[in-house]
C-alpha positions in Angstrom: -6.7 61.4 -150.2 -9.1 59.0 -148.6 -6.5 56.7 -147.5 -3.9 58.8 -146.7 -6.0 61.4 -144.6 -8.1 59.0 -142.5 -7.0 55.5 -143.7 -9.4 52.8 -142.8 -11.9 55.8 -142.3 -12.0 56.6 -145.7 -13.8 53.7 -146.5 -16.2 54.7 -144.2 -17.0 57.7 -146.1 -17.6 56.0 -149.4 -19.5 53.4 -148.0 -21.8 56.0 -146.0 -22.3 57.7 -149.2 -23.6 55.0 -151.4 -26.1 54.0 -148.8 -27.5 57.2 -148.0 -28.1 57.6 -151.7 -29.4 54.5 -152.2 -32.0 54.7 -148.8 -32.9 58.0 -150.6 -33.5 56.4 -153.7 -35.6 53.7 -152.5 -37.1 56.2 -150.5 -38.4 58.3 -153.2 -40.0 54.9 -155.3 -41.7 54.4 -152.2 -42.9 58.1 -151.9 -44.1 58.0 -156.0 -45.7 54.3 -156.1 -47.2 54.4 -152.8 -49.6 56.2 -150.7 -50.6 56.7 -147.0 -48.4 55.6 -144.4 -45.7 53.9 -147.0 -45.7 57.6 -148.8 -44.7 58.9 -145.1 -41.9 56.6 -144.7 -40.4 56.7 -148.6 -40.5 61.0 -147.5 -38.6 60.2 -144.3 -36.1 58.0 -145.9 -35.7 60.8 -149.2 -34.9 63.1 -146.2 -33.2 61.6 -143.6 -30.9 59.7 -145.5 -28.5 62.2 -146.4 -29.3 64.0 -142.8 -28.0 60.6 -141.8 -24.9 61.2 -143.6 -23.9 64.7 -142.8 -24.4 63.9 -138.8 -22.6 60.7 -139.4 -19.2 62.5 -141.0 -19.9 65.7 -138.1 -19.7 63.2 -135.1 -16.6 61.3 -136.9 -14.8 64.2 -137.6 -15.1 63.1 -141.5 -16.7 66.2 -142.7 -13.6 68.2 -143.9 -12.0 65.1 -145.4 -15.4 64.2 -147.3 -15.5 67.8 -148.5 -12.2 68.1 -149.6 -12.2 64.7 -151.4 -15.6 66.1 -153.4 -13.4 69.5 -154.2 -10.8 67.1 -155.6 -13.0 65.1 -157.7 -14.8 68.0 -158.8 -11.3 69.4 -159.9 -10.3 66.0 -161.5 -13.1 66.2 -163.8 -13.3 70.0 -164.6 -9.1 69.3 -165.5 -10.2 65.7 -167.4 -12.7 68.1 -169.4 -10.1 70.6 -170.5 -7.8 67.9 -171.9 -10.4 66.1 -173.8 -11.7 69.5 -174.9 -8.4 70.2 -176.5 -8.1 66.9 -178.1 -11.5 66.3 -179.2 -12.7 69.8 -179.9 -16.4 69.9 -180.7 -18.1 73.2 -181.8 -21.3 74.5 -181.9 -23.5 74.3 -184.7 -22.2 77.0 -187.3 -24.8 79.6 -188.8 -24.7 80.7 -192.7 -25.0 84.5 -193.6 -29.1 85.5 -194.2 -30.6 89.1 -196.1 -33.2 90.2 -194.3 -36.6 88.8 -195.5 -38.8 91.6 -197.3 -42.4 90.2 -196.2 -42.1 88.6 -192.6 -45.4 87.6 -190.8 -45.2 86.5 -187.6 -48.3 84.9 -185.2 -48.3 85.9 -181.9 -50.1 84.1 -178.9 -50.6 86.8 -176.0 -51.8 84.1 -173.6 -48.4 82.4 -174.2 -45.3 82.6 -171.1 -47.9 84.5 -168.7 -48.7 87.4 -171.0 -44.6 87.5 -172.5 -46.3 89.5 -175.8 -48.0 92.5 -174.3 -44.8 92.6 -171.3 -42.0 92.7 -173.8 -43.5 95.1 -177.0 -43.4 92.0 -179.1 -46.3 93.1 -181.5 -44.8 96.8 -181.6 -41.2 96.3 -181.9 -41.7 93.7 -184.9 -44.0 95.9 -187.0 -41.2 98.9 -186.4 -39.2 96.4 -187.8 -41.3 95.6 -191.2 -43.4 92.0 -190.0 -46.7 91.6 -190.7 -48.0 90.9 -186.7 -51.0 88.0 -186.4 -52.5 88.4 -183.1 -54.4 85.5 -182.1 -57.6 85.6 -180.3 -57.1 84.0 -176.8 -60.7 83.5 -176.4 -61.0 81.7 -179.9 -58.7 78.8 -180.6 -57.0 79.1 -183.9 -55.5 76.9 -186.2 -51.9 77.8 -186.9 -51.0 75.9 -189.7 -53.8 77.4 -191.4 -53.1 81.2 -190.8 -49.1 80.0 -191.3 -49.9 78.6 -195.2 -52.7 82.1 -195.9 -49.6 83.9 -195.0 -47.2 81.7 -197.3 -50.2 82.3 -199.9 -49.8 85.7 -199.4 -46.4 86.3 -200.2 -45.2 85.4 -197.0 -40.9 85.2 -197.1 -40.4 84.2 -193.5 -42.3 82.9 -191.1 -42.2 83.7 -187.3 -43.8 82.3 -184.0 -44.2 83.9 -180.3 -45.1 80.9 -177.9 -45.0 78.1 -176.9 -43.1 75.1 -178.5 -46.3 72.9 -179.9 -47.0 76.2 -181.6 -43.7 76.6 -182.9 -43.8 72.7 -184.3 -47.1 73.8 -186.2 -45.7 76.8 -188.0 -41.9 75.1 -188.2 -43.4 72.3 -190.6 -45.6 75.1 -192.8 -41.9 77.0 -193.2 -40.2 73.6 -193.5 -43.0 72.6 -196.5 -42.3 75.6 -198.2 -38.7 76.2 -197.4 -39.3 79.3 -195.8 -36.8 80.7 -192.9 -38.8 80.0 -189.6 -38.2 82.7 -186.7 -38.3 81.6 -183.5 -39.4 84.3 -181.1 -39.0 83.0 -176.9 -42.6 83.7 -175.7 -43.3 80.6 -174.5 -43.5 79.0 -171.2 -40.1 77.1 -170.9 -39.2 77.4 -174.5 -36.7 74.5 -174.4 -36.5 74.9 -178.6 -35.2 78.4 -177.8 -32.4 77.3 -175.0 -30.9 74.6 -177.8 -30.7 77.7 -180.5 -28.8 79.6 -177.5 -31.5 82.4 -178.2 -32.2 84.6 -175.0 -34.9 83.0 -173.0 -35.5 86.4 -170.6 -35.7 89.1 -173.2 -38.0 87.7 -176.4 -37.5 91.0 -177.6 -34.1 89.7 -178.5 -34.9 87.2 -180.9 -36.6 89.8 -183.1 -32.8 91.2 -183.9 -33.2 88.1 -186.6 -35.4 90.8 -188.6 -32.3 92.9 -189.6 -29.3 91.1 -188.2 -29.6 87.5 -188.8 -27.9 84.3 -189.8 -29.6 80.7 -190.8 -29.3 77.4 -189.3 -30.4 74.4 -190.5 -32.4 71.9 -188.0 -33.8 68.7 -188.0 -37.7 68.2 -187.3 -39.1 65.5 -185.7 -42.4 63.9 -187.0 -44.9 61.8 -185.1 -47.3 60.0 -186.9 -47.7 62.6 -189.4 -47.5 65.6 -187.0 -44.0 67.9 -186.5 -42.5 68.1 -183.3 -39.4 70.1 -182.3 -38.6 69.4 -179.0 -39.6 65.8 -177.7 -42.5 62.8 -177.5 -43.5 61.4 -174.5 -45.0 58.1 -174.2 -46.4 56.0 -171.1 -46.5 57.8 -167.1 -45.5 61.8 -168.3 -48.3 61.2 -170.9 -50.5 60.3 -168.8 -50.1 62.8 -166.0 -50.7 65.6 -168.5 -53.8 64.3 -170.5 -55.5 64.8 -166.8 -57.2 68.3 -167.3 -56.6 69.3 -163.4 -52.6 68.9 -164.3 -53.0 72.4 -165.6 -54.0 74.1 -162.3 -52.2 71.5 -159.9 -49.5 69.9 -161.8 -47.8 68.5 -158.4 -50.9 67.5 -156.5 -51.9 65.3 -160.4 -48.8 63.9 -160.7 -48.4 62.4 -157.2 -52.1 61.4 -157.1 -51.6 59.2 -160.5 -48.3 57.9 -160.0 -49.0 55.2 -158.0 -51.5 53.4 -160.3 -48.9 54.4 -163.0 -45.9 52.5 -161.4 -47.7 49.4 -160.3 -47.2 46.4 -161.5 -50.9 46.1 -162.3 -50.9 49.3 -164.4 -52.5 48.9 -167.8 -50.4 50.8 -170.6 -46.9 49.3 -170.7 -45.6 50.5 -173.8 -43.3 48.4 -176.4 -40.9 49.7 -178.8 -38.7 49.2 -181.3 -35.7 51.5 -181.9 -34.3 50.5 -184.8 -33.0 46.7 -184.4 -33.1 47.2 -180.9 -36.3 46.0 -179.0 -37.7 47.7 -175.7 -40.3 45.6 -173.8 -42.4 46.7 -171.3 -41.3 50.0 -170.4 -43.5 52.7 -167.9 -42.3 55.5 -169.7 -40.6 56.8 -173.2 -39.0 60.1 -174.1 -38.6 60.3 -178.1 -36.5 63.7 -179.0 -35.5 65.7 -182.0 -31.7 64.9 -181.8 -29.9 63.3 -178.6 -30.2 65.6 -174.8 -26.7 65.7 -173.8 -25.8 63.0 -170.7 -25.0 65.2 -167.3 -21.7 65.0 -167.5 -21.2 67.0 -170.5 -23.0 70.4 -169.7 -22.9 70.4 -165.9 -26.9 69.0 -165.7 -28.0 68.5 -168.9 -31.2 69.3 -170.5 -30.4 70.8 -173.7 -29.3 69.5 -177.0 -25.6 70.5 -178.1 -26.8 70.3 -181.8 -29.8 70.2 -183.6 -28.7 68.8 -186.9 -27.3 65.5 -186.3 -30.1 63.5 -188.0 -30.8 60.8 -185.3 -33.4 61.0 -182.6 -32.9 60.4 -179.2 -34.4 58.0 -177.1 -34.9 57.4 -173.3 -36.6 54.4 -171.8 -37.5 54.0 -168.4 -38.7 50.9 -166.7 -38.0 50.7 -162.5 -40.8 48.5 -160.4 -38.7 48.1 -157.0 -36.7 49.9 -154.8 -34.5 47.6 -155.5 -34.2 49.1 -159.2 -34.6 52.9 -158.0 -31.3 52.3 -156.0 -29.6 50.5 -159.2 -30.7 53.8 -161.4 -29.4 56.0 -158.9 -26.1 54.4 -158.6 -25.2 53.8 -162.2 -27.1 55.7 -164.1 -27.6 55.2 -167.7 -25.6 52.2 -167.2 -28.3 51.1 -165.1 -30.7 48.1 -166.4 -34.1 50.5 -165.6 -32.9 53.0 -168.3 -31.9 52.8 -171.6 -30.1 55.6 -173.7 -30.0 55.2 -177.1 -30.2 57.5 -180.7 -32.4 55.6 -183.6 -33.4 56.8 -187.3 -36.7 55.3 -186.8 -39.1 54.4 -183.4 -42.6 52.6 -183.5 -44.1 52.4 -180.3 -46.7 50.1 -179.8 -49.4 48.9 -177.4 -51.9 46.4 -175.5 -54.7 49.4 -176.3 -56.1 50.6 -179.5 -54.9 54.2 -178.8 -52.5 55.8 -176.4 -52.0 58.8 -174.5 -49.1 60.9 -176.5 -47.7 64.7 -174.5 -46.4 66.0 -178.6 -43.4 69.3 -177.1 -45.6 69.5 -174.0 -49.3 68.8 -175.9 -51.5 66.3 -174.5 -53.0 64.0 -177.3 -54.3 60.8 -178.0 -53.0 58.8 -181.1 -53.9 55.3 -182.2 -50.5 52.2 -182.3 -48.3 51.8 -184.1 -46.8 55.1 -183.4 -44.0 55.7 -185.5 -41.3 58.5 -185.1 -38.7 59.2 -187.1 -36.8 62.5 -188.2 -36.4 64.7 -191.5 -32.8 65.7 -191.2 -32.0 69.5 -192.2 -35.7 70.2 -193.0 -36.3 73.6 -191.2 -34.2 77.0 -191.7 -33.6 78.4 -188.8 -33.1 82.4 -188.7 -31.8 83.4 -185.6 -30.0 86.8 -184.5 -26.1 87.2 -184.5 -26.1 87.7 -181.2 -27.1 84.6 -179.5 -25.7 84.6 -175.2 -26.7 80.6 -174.9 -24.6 79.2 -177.1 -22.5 76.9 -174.9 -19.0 75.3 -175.9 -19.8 71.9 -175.2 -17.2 69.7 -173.0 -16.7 66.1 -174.3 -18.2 63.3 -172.2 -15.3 61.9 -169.4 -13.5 59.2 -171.6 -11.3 57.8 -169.5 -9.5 55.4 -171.5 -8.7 58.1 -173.7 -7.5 60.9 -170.2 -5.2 57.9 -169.3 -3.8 58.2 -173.1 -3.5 61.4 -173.1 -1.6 61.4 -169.8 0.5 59.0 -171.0 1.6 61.4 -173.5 0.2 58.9 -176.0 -1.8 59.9 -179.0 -5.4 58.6 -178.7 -7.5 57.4 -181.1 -10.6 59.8 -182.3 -13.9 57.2 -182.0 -14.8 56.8 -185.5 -17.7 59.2 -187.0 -16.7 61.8 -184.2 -17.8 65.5 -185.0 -14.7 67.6 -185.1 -16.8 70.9 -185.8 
């Protein structure tokens, strides 16, 4: 459509585009690992770059050609999706049927999601329903675990959280330990665990449904360095940020006021690791999770896990000291040499210092190197209601070899070890 719309102009378009997003990209390294004047100008360039671009198609009359080729390509791949969806169907994870437990206890943090227990009725609705209801005391801290294995002591048949995700690791290994069902109740802040279960994130009240109309999955939990984890482990800059204790009350202003010293070259606390045979030197930053995030291209933005049982962790490493490097991530990606994307069985992260800042599914701590992190596969039942509205279908990532295949009317090959559902 380029060519045959505008000819020569068409390259013009493509080439405009790459260099606005790579000004903005260098841009934004500039406005992270810098301050003062060269934060200004990396803020100009973040914005002005793709101003630059919009008045440059507007004043060449490009604007309705750029638009409609973006329309096509977003048509191309929506099309490219549905083919490879037919050929390569992958379903969600599928649930097993579950009785309804005869002694449930559930702890419940009313601090946790801005008050989420006390809005929604969680402690009422689940003792209508037959749970034992621990309310924790907000202005004493409690240990979980503890109140989790009294309960298990006392009879216990399922075990249930309300907040927030480092919570629901503490309680998930208890239940896991005993083999217990583990409820998972969305109370929490961004509860990230709940969105990859497909439970409803806006109305907690929902998950209680579990109770009396359930069904059981069977996840994977993560353990670092002897302590569970559901969701991820961060290593290196995000760790930092958050073992600051203004990040709570500014977490903007404490991020942009570290970073700099973070990204430098002269930065203490580059992090090595090894993920299975493969070696990572050097790296600013590392994102350990409970089974793989899925890439961008495969739920229309990522963030979330399409399964939770595949038993490999996933594992994200991020090194980019230059503009240079920001542009090169920008344009490529995970194909790019400043990140790595990988899945292992087993990572040990290690370190110049005795001891390292860790943020365990959000939790700021301090653990001493080697870290290790590796993955008990199908440790934790799962009991989560029938009625689940984010459960997604997930689209196969754009193969293109095998699009061309199938439009050749050929039959392509299925990559070995592919999940068929």
């Amino acid at each position: 459509m380029l060519l045959v719309t505008v000819g020569g102009r068409g390259l013009l378009i493509v080439v405009a585009g790459l260099a606005g997003l790579v000004v903005c990209a260098a841009g934004l390294w500039w406005f992270l690992a810098h301050r003062g004047a060269v934060r200004l100008l990396g803020a100009l360039f973040v914005v002005g770059a793709p101003v630059g671009v919009l008045v440059l198609f507007a004043q060449g009359d490009l604007w309705q050609t750029a638009l409609a080729s973006s329309l096509c390509w977003a048509a191309t791949l929506a099309c490219g999706r549905a083919a490879l969806r037919r050929a390569r169907p992958e379903l969600p994870q599928q649930a097993t049927p579950a009785r309804p437990p005869a002694r449930p206890v559930l702890i419940m943090n009313p601090k946790s999601g801005g008050g989420k227990v006390g809005r929604f009725g969680l402690a009422e609705r689940a003792r209508e329903l037959g749970a034992r209801v621990i309310l924790l005391d907000p202005s004493a801290p409690a240990d979980v675990a503890a109140l989790a294995r009294e309960a298990v002591a006392g009879g216990a048949d399922l075990l249930g959280v309300a907040g927030g995700d480092g919570t629901q690791a503490l309680v998930a290994a208890v239940a896991a330990e005993h083999d217990l069902p583990f409820l998972v109740i969305s109370a929490g802040t961004r509860n990230h665990f709940a969105l990859d279960l497909g439970l409803d994130r806006d109305d907690p009240s929902r998950c209680l449904d579990a109770l009396t109309d359930g069904e059981e999955l069977r996840v994977d939990l993560g353990d670092v360095a002897g302590r569970p984890f559901v969701n991820t482990v961060s290593f290196g800059v995000y760790a930092d940020v958050v073992q600051r204790p203004e990040y709570r009350d500014d977490k903007a202003g404490t991020a942009l006021s570290l970073m700099p010293d973070l990204l430098a070259d002269k930065a203490t606390g580059r992090l090595d690791a090894r993920a299975d045979d493969t070696a990572l030197s050097s790296q600013q930053a590392l994102l350990i999770s409970n089974n793989p995030y899925a890439p961008s291209d495969e739920l229309g933005g990522g963030g979330r896990r399409i399964r939770l049982d595949r038993g490999v962790l996933g594992v994200l490493a991020f090194r980019v000291e230059g503009p240079a490097q920001a542009a090169d991530l920008a344009l490529w990606g995970s194909r790019s040499k400043g990140l790595t994307v990988l899945t292992a069985h087993r990572v040990e992260v290690t370190s110049a210092a005795d001891e390292i800042a860790v943020a365990v599914d959000g939790e700021a701590l301090r653990m001493r190197t080697p870290v290790v992190c590796t993955l008990r596969p199908g440790a934790l039942r799962v009991r989560v209601p029938r009625d689940r509205p984010g459960v997604v279908v997930p689209a196969p990532p754009v193969d293109w070899r095998m699009l061309i295949a199938l439009a050749l009317g050929r039959t392509p090959r299925t990559p070995e070890g592919a999940d068929h559902g």
